[in-house]
VOVEXTOR-373638 format. One record per residue (C-alpha): residue in one letter; x, z negated, y. Coordinates in steps of 0.05 Angstrom, whole numbers, plus 5000, padded with zeros to 4 digits. Layout:
// residues N
AXZY ...
This chain:
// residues 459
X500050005000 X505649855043 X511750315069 X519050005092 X520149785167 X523849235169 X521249125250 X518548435269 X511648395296 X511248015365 X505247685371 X505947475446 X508448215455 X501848555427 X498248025466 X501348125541 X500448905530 X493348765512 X491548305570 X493648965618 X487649385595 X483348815580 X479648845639 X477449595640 X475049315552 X470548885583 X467549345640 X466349885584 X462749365532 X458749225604 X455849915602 X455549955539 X450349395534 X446349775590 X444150285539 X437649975493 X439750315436 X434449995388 X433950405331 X427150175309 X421050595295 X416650645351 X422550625405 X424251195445 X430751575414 X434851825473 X437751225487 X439951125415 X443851855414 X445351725486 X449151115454 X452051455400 X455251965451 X457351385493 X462051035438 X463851785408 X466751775485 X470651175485 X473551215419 X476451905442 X478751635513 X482151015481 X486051465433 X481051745372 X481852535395 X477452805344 X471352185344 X465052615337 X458252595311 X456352625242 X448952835226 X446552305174 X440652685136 X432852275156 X436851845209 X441051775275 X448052085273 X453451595263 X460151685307 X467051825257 X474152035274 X481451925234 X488651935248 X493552065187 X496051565153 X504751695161 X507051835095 X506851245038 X502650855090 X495650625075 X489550785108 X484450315143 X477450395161 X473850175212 X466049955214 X462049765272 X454049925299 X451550215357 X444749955343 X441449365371 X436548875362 X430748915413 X429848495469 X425148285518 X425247835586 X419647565560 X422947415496 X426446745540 X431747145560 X434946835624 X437547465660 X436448275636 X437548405572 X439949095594 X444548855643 X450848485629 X452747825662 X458647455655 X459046655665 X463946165642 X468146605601 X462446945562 X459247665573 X451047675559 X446648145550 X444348535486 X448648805441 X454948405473 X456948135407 X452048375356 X455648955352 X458549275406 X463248805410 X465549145347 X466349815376 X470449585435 X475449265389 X476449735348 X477650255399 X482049745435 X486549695370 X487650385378 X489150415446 X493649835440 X497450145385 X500350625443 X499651265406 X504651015339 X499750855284 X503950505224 X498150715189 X492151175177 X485651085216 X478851175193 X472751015230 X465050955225 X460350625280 X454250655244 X446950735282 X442450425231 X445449755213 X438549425248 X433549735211 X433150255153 X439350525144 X440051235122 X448051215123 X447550875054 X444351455017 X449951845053 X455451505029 X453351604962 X453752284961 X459352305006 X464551784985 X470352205007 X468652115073 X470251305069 X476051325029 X481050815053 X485550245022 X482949735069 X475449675096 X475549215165 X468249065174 X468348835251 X460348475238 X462347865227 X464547235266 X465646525259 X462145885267 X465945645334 X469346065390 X476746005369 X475945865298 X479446325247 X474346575202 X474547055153 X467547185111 X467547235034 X460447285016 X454347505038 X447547405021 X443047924999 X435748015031 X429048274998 X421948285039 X415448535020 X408348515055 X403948085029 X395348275045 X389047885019 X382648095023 X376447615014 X370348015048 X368148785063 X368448535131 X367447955181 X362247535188 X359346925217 X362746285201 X355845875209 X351346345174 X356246485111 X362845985113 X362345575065 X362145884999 X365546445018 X373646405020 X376646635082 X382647085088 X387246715133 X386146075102 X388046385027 X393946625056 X396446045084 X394945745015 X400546244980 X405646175033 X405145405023 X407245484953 X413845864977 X417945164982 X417144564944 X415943944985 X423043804993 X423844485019 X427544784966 X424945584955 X419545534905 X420046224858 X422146084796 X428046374769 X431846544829 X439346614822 X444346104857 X449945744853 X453045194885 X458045284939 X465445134916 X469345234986 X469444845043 X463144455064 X460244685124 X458443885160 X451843795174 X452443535237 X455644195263 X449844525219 X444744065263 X447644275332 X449444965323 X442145115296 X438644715354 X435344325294 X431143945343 X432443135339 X428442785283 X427243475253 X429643435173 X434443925146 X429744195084 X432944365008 X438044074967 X444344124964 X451244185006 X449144565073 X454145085056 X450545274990 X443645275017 X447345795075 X451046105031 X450246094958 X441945944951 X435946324961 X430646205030 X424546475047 X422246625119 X414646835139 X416847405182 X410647605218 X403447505207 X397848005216 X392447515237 X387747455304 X390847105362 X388746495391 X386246765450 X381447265409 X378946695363 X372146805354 X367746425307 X368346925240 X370046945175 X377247305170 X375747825117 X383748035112 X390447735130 X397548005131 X404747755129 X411247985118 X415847545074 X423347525080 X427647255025 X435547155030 X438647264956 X445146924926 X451147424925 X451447814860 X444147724851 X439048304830 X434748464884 X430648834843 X429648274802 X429147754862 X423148274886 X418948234823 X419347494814 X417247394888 X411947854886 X409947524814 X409746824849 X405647104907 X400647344865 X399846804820 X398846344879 X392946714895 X387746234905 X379746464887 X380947034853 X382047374920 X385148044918 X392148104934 X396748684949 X404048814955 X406949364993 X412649525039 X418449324996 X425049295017 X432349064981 X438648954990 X444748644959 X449148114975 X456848234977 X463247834944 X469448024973 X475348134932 X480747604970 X486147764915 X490048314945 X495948434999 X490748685057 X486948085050 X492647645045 X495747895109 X488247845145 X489247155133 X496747135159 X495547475213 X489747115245 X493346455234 X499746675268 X493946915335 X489646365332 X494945815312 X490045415261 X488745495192 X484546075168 X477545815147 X473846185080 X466846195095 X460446555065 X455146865114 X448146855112 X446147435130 X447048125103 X450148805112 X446549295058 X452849765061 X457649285041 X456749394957 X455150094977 X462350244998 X464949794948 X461950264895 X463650874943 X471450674943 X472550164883 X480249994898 X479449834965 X479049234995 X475148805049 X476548415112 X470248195136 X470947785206 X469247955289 X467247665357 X461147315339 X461146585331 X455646155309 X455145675368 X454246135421 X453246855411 X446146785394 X445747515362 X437847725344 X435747285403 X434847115476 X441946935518 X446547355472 X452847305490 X460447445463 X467346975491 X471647515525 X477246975498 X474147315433 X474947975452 X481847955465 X483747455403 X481348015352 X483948575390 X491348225381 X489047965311 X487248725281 X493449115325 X497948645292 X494048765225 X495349355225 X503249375237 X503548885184 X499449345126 X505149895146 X510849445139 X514749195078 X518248795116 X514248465168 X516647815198 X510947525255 X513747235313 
């Protein structure tokens, strides 16, 4: 994987040439954040492509000459470009998203989504580290390598990563496209701004929609409730058998395991949350394995009148969507069917029950037994000057096993800007440390002359 250069890598070096562009980083993640490039059905596409142009454009300007469009078949384009690996030196790629979550003012947002702010050493605003901060690392690491690239350089900023992704059907008809030694996934974070973090699980996620139907339609809730079930109320009777009363997910069968790293406390669990005082911590278990390692099951969305249209009726159908978290290495398929067993066997009244809208996804182990990963963890000790910290992640990223299939020899550094205290990504106030920003640009340029050196001393 590795060629012969007996140069030492200067930390401090890679970091004062970083801190002169820094500046004009941080102004370009600014406008990138301006553009609501929520890939979502139902919201308006130019500003997605617009987006997709917009980081095709500073990849090229920070040193990616060929970044371009590629046409993913059903979906928006993704943006791709490469440099050649010099010879016996491996190749890296690159992943980041465009695509954003979508926010409102409404939402509790204290300034414009759309419109990036920055205050007390963090930039806000949509997007800022969920994951455009991605994109402007990665094109930083490039410019910062000054045009002599120890290694090759592959990249993909996908435009999907939010919603359903059509880049995954791609890649598996396309693996040559992503082949690479190393994969540096730049969607991850840590817990705390400053913390050294590198991910080595993630959950998987399955959903489905869950209707009832009680009643050809509504009716009067004095002339006929009673004897007649109503919709709402049968629903809320299967969602209550989702967790036991300790809180524990309910489905029998599930797959998990219990968590054998280091214990995430619960006291940091409790703040970092905004567990509100006197409110319990539900399941079993170390926190980190009911993160990490166990099943949950989140009520999503419910299709159900509001309070201000309550009218006295029978409901004669309710809706909601259910969203389960799955242990890594577990089946979604086989999640799926035994939540969508347990939902209809918690029907209450013989009402009728339908599910629809499925989704899956699987959860990811990353491989931590090779050179790349090793000198990941090297690497961001030397920048951040603590002790690398192994941690799983919660959420998901439905590509992950599908490059892992796509490329089987390669291996995975999974880490990035986010961090669990602050950043706030999928809600109001997001926000990235531009301390951040410039820690992981440093972190992955020095990465990177590391992977093409034999010989690679860090000073």
């Amino acid at each position: 994987m590795v060629r012969d250069n007996p140069d030492p890598v200067d930390v401090d070096a890679i970091r004062t040439n970083v801190r002169t562009f820094l500046p004009g980083v941080i102004q370009d993640l600014t406008e990138l954040i301006m553009v609501p490039s929520v890939a979502f059905p139902g919201y308006p596409p130019e500003p997605v492509l617009k987006m997709a142009e917009a980081t095709a454009d500073l990849l090229r300007r920070y040193g990616l000459p060929d970044a371009r469009l590629l046409e993913i078949p059903g979906g928006y384009p993704s943006v791709t470009g490469s440099i050649p690996a010099p010879p016996g030196a491996p190749t890296v790629l690159f992943y980041a998203h465009y695509d954003v979550q979508p926010a409102h003012r409404k939402d509790g947002w204290k300034t414009d989504p759309w419109k990036a702010v920055i205050k007390d050493g963090r930039l806000y605003g949509r997007g800022s580290a969920d994951n455009k901060s991605g994109i402007v690392t990665i094109a930083a690491t490039i410019r910062a390598l000054a045009g002599k690239y120890p290694v090759g350089i592959r990249v993909i900023i996908e435009g999907e990563e939010e919603t359903a992704s059509h880049l995954e059907a791609f890649v598996k008809t396309h693996p040559e496209l992503l082949w690479c030694d190393v994969f540096i996934i730049t969607d991850m974070g840590k817990m705390v701004a400053g913390e050294p973090v590198l991910s080595t699980t993630l959950r998987g996620e399955v959903s489905c929609c869950v209707a009832v139907r009680t009643l050809e339609q509504a009716v009067h809730s004095g002339i006929f409730g009673g004897p007649a079930p109503d919709a709402l109320v049968a629903l809320i009777r299967i969602l209550d058998t989702l967790h036991d009363r300790q809180g524990d997910v309910a489905v029998a069968g599930l797959s998990s395991y219990t968590w054998s790293g280091r214990e995430y406390p619960e006291d940091l669990y409790r703040r970092l949350s905004g567990l509100l005082e006197g409110v319990d911590a539900i399941g079993s278990g170390t926190i980190s394995s009911r993160l990490w390692s166990k099943p949950s099951v989140t009520v999503i969305g419910i299709d159900a009148p509001a309070v201000r249209d309550a009218a006295n009726i029978l409901i004669p159908q309710a809706r909601a969507r259910i969203s389960m978290r799955i242990a890594p290495g577990a089946d979604p398929e086989k999640e799926i069917g035994l939540l969508a067993d347990h939902l209809r066997a918690a029907a209450p009244w013989h009402v009728q029950v339908e599910i629809s809208d499925i989704h899956c996804s699987s959860g990811f182990i990353c491989p931590t037994a090779g050179p790349g990963y090793t000198a990941a963890m090297t690497v961001m000790e030397a920048v951040y000057r603590h002790p690398v910290r192994e941690t799983g992640g919660g959420g998901s990223i439905p590509l992950m096993n599908v490059l892992k299939h796509a490329v089987p020899e390669a291996e995975f550094i999974l880490w990035g800007c986010e961090d669990n205290e602050r950043s706030r990504i999928h809600g109001p106030d997001e926000s990235v440390a531009i301390d951040e920003l410039e820690r992981m640009i440093v972190t992955q340029t020095l990465l990177l002359q590391v992977l093409g050196n034999r010989t690679s001393p860090i000073h």
